[in-house]
C-alpha positions in Angstrom: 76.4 130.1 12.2 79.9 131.2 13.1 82.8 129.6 10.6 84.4 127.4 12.7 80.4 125.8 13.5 80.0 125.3 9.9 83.7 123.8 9.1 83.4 121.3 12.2 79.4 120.3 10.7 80.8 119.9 6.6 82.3 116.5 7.2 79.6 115.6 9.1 77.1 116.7 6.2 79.5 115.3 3.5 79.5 111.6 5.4 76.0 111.6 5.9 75.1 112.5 2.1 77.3 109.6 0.7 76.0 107.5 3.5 73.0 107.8 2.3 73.8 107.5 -1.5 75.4 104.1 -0.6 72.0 103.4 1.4 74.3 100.5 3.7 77.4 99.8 5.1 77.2 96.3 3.7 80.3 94.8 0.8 77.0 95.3 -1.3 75.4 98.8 -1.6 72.2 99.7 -2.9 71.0 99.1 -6.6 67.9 98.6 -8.3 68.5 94.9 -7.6 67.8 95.1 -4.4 64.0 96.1 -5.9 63.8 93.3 -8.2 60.9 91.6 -6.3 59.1 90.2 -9.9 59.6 89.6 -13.2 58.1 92.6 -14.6 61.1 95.3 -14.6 57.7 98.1 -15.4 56.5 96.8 -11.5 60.2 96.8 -9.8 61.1 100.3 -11.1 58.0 102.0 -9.8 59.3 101.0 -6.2 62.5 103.2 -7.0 62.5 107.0 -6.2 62.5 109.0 -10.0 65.0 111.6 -9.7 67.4 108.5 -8.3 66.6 105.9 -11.1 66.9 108.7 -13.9 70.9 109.2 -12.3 71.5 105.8 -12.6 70.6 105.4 -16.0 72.7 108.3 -16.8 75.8 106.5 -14.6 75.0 103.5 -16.7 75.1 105.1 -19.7 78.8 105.8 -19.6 79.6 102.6 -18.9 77.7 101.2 -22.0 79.4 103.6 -24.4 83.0 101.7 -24.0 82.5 99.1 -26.8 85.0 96.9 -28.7 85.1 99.6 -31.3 88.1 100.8 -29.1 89.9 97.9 -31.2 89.0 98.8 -34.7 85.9 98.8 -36.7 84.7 96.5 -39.0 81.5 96.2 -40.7 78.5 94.5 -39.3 78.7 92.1 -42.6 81.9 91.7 -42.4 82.2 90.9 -38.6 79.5 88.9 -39.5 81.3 87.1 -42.6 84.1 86.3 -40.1 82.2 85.1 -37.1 80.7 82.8 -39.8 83.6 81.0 -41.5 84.9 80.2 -37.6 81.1 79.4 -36.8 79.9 76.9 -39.7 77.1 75.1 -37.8 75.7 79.0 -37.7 73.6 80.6 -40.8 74.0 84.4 -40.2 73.2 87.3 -41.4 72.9 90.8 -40.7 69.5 91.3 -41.8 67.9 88.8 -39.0 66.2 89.5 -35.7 68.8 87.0 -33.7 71.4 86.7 -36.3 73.3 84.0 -34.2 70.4 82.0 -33.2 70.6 78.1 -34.4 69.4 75.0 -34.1 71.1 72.6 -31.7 70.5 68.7 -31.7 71.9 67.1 -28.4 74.5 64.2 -28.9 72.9 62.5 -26.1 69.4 61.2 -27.3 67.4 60.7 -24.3 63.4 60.0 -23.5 63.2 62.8 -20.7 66.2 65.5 -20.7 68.0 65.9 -17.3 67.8 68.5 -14.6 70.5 70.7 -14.3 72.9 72.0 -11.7 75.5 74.5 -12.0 77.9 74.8 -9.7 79.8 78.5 -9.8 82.4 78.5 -7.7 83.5 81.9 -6.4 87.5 82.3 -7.4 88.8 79.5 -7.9 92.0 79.5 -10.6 93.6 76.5 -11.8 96.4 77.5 -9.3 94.4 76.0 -6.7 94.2 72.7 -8.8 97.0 70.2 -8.3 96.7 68.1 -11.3 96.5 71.6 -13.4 99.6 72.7 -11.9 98.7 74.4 -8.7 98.7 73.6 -5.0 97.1 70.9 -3.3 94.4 72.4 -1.7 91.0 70.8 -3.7 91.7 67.4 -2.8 87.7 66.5 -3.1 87.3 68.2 -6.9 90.7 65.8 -7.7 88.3 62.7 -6.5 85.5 63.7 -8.1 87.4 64.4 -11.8 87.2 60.7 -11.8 83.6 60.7 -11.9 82.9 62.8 -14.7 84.1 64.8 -17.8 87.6 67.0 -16.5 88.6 69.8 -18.7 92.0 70.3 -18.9 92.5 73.6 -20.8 89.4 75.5 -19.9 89.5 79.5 -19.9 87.4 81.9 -18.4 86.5 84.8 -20.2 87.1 87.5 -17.7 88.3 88.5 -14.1 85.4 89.3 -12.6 82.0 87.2 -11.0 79.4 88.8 -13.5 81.7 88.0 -16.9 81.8 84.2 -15.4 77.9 84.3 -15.2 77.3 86.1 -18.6 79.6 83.2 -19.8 78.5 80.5 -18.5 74.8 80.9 -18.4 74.2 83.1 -21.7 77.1 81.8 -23.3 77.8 85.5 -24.3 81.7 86.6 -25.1 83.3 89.0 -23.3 83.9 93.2 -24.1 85.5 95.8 -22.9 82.5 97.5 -21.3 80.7 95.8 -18.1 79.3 92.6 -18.1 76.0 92.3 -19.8 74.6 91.6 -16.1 74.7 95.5 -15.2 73.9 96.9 -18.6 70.4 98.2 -19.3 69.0 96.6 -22.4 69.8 93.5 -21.0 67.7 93.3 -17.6 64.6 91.7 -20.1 64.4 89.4 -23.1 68.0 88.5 -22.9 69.2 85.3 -23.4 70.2 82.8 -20.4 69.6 78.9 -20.3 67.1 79.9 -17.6 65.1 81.3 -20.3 65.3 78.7 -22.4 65.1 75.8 -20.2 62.2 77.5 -18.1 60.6 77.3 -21.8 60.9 73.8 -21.9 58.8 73.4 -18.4 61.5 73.4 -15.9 61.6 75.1 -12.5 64.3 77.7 -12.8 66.4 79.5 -9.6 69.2 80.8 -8.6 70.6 80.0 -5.3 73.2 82.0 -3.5 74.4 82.8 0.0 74.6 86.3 0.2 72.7 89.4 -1.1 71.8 88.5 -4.3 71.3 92.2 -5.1 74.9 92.6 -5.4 76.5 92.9 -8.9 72.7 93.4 -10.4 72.0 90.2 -10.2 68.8 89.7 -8.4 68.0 91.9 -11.4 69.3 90.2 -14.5 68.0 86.9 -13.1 64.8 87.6 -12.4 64.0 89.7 -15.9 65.5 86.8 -17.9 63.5 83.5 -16.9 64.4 82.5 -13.3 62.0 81.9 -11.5 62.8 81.7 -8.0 65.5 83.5 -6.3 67.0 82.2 -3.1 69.6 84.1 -1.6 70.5 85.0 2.6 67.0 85.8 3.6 65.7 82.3 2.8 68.3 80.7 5.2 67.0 81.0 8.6 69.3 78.5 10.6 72.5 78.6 9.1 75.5 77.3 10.2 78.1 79.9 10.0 77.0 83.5 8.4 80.4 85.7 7.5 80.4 89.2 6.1 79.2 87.6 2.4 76.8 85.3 3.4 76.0 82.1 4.7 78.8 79.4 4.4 79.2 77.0 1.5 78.0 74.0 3.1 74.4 75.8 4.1 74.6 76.8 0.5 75.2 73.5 -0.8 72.4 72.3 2.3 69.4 74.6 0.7 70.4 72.8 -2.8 70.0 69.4 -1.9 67.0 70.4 -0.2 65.4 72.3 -3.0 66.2 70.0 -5.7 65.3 67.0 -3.7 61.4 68.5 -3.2 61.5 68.9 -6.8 62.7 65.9 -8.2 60.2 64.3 -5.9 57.2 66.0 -7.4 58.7 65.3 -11.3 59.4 68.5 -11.9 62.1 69.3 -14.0 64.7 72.1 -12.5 67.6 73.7 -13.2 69.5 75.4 -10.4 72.2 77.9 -10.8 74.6 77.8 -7.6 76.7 80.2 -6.6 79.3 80.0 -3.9 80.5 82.7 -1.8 82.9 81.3 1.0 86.2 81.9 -0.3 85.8 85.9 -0.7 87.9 88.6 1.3 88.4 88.2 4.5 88.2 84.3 4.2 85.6 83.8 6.7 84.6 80.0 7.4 83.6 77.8 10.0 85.7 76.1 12.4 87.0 72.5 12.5 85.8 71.6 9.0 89.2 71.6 7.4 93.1 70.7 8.3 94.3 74.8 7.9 97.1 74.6 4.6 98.9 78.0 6.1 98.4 80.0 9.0 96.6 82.4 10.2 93.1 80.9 9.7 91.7 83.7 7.3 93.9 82.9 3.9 92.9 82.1 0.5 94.0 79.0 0.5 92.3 77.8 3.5 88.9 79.4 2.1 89.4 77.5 -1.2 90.5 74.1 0.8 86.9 74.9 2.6 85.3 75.7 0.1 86.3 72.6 -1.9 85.5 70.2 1.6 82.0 71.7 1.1 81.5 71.1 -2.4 83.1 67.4 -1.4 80.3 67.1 0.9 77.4 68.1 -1.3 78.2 65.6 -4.0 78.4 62.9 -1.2 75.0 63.4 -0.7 74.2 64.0 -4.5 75.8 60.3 -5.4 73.5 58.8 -2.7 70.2 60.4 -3.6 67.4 59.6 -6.0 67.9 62.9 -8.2 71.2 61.8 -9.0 70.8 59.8 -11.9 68.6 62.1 -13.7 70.7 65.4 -12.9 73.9 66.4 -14.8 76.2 68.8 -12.7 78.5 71.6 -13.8 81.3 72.7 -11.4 83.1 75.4 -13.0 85.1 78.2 -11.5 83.9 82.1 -12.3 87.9 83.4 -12.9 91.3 82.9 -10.9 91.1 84.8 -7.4 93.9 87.4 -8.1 94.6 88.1 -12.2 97.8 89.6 -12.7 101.6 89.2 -14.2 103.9 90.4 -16.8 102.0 90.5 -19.7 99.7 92.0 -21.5 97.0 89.2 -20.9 98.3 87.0 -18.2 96.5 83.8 -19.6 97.7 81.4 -16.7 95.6 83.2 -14.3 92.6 82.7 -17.0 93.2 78.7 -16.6 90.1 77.1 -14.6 88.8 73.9 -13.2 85.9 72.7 -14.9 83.8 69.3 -14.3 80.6 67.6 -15.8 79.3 64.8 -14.0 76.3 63.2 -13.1 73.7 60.7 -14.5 75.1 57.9 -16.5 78.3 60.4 -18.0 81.6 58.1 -18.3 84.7 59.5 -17.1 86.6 61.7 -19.5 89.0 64.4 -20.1 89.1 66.8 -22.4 92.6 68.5 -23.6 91.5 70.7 -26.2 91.5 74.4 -25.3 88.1 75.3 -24.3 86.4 78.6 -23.3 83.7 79.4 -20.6 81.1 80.2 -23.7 81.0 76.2 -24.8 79.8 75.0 -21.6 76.5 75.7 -21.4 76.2 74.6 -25.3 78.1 71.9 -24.0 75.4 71.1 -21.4 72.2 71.2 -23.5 73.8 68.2 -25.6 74.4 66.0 -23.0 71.3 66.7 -21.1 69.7 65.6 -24.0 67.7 68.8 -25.3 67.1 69.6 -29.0 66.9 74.0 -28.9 67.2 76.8 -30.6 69.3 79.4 -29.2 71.8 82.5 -30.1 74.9 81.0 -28.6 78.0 80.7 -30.7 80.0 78.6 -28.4 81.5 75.2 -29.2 79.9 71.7 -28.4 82.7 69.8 -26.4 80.4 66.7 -26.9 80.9 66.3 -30.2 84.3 64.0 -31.4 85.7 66.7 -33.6 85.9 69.5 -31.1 87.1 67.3 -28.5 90.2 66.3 -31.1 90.5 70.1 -32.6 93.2 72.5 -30.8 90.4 74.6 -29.2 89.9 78.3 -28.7 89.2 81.0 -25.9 88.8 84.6 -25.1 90.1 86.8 -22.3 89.7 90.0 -21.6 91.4 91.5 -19.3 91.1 95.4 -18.6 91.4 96.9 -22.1 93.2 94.0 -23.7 91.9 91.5 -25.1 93.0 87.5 -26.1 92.2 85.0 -28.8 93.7 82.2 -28.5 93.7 79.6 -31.1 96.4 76.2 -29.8 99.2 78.1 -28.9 99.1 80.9 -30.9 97.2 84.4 -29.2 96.2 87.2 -30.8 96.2 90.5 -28.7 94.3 93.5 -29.3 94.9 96.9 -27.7 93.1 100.5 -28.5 95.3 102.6 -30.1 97.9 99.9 -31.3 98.5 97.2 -33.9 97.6 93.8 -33.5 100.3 91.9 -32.0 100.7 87.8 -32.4 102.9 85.4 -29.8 103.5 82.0 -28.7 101.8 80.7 -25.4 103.7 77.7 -23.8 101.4 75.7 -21.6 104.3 73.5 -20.0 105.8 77.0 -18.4 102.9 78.9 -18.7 104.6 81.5 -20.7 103.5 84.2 -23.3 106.4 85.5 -25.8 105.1 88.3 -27.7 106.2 87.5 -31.8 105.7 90.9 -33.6 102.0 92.1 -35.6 99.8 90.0 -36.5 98.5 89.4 -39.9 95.4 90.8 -41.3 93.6 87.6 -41.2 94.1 86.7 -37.1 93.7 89.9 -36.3 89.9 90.3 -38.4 89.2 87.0 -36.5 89.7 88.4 -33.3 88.0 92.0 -33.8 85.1 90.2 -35.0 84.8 87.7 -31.9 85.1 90.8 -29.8 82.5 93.2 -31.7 80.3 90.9 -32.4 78.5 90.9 -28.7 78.8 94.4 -28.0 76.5 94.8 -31.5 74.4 92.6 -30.2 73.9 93.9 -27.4 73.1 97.4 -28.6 70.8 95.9 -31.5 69.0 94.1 -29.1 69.4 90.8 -30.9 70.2 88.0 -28.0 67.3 86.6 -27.6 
């Protein structure tokens, strides 16, 4: 071929190649997820091509090497020692298979435990929230706070969708590295409350709108006790589709649906839902909602949508016959955009959270709590005695709903504990730094180093699941 034949083909050649790395032109290119047809990960990976599977273990494999180590190290007893004194319902040590596993006895007595419903909705910060200091635009979650238990300083652990999910359905603290949803060693025989509940004889799914191969997920749910996964394929008539998926309210539709034919058999279920309708570009259906700012396509008319669909849904919930033997979790995955001044800006952290449902009596809750209590949180007032690895608080019980609280963030390679109003920051390469967080201005003034003590606390909360994870021990 003459040169300038070959310079105007390259590009051409060069597209095509990554083209067909990516495999789509989709928000959600290809993964091993989108393989995940059962729950034997030995049957999905012999659908993948070799060569391909053995790159993307290597790929993989750099992400797993960032651990909290990056903060400081600290002996597995001693990490151990400190997760312990913070942890006293907990017996630990290093020399067990699940060193954090425990005993749990539910608050609630009950003679059948209730189904389940999580609600996980896609980006929605306590600056959407009006009573948590935001802007008006979830008028139906402010009606519904009456109807259930309203957490006023609740904290997610991360800025992404997959740390809300690790959070809120393993109850697993956040790291450094990728959530535990991508990682390797965790695609089997990792914890998640579908594992356990599905070992206590319920039906377990996930429902979403979109691809659920995006983010791993068809993956992790699958290979850790879900048993059903419902994502765009199942929805043949929906109303609106946008360029994530089906809207919220044929989301919300499939729900009622599902758990109605269930809870009409007696079968017990628990249902993790996750939302999907106020993601870039904003895309929604017409006529639904009074538009808070022009144009149409804005955050904050997705959210208002978002929240007029989730309004909607527990219309229907109130006035069917699952509703008094369901408890319902509407909790928020992280803030839409995290960013500010500081080194962890923790007001974009701050998230609605709401369990209702059943015979629960209205309640708020004011001490600081994190993402990682709510599913331990959950299994008390369903009613269920377990046994599980989580080392998260139980905001059932009278002394943690009276104690100043605590949460995690992490956020890039920083990382938060915060403890009232005091926070503990940890960055690689520096010295522990203390400040002062004021929740009336929402302001974090950084103090000077911490002491020896907060900062052991800290690097121990933080190393803790990344040595699990590598040890293999939560399960």
């Amino acid at each position: 071929w003459s040169w300038p034949k070959v310079l105007l083909t390259w590009p051409l050649v060069v597209f095509l190649t990554f083209g067909m790395i990516r495999s789509t032109t989709d928000h959600r290119p290809a993964n091993p997820a989108m393989f995940a047809l059962t729950a034997d990960p030995m049957v999905n990976s012999l659908i993948l091509n070799s060569t391909w599977s053995v790159a993307h273990a290597v790929y993989n494999l750099r992400h797993e090497a960032r651990s909290s180590e990056i903060y400081g190290q600290l002996e597995p007893a001693e990490m151990l020692a400190e997760v312990q004194q913070a942890t006293p319902w907990l017996s630990i040590t290093a020399e067990q298979a699940a060193p954090t596993r425990h005993p749990q006895y539910a608050s609630q007595r009950r003679e059948r435990p209730l189904n389940l419903v999580i609600v996980l909705e896609e980006s929605l910060g306590a600056t959407f929230v009006e009573s948590l200091g935001g802007i008006p635009v979830t008028p139906e979650l402010e009606r519904l706070k009456e109807h259930g238990w309203w957490f006023e300083q609740l904290y997610a652990t991360g800025t992404r969708s997959v740390r809300g999910i690790e959070a809120v359905v393993s109850g697993y603290l956040p790291t450094p590295a990728r959530s535990v949803v991508k990682l390797s060693k965790s695609q089997r025989d990792f914890f998640t409350l579908g594992g356990l509940l599905r070992d206590h004889g319920y039906h377990t799914e996930f429902v979403y709108g979109g691809s659920a191969h995006f983010d791993n997920m068809r993956s992790f749910f699958s290979g850790n006790g879900f048993g059903s996964i419902i994502d765009q394929q199942a929805f043949t008539a929906p109303v609106f589709t946008g360029s994530w998926g089906v809207s919220d309210e044929d989301l919300f539709e499939m729900t009622h649906q599902r758990i109605s034919a269930l809870h009409a058999k007696g079968q017990a279920f628990f249902s993790l839902v996750f939302t999907s309708s106020n993601h870039t570009p904003f895309e929604f259906p017409d006529g639904r909602i009074e538009h808070y700012d022009e144009p149409k396509g804005t955050v904050n008319n997705a959210v208002k949508y978002a929240d007029h669909a989730l309004g909607e849904f527990f219309r229907q919930a109130m006035a069917s016959d699952y509703w008094q033997d369901t408890l319902f979790l509407v909790v928020a995955d992280h803030d839409v955009r995290v960013y500010g001044n500081h080194l962890v800006p923790i007001e974009h952290f701050h998230i609605p959270g709401l369990i209702l449902g059943a015979d629960l009596e209205p309640k708020r809750i004011h001490s600081i709590t994190s993402q990682v209590d709510l599913p331990v949180t959950l299994l008390s007032l369903m009613g269920l005695d377990s046994s599980h690895p989580m080392v998260g608080r139980d905001m059932s019980l009278e002394e943690e709903q009276q104690s100043p609280g605590r949460a995690m963030m992490q956020f890039a390679e920083h990382y938060a504990w915060m403890e009232g109003e005091r926070v503990t920051l940890l960055s690689p390469g520096q010295p522990a730094r203390y400040g002062h967080y004021d929740f009336t201005h929402r302001e974090l003034t950084l103090l000077g180093e911490a002491d020896l003590a907060a900062m052991r606390r800290a690097l121990a909360f933080v190393t803790l699941p990344s040595w699990l994870y590598r040890e293999q021990r939560y399960h």
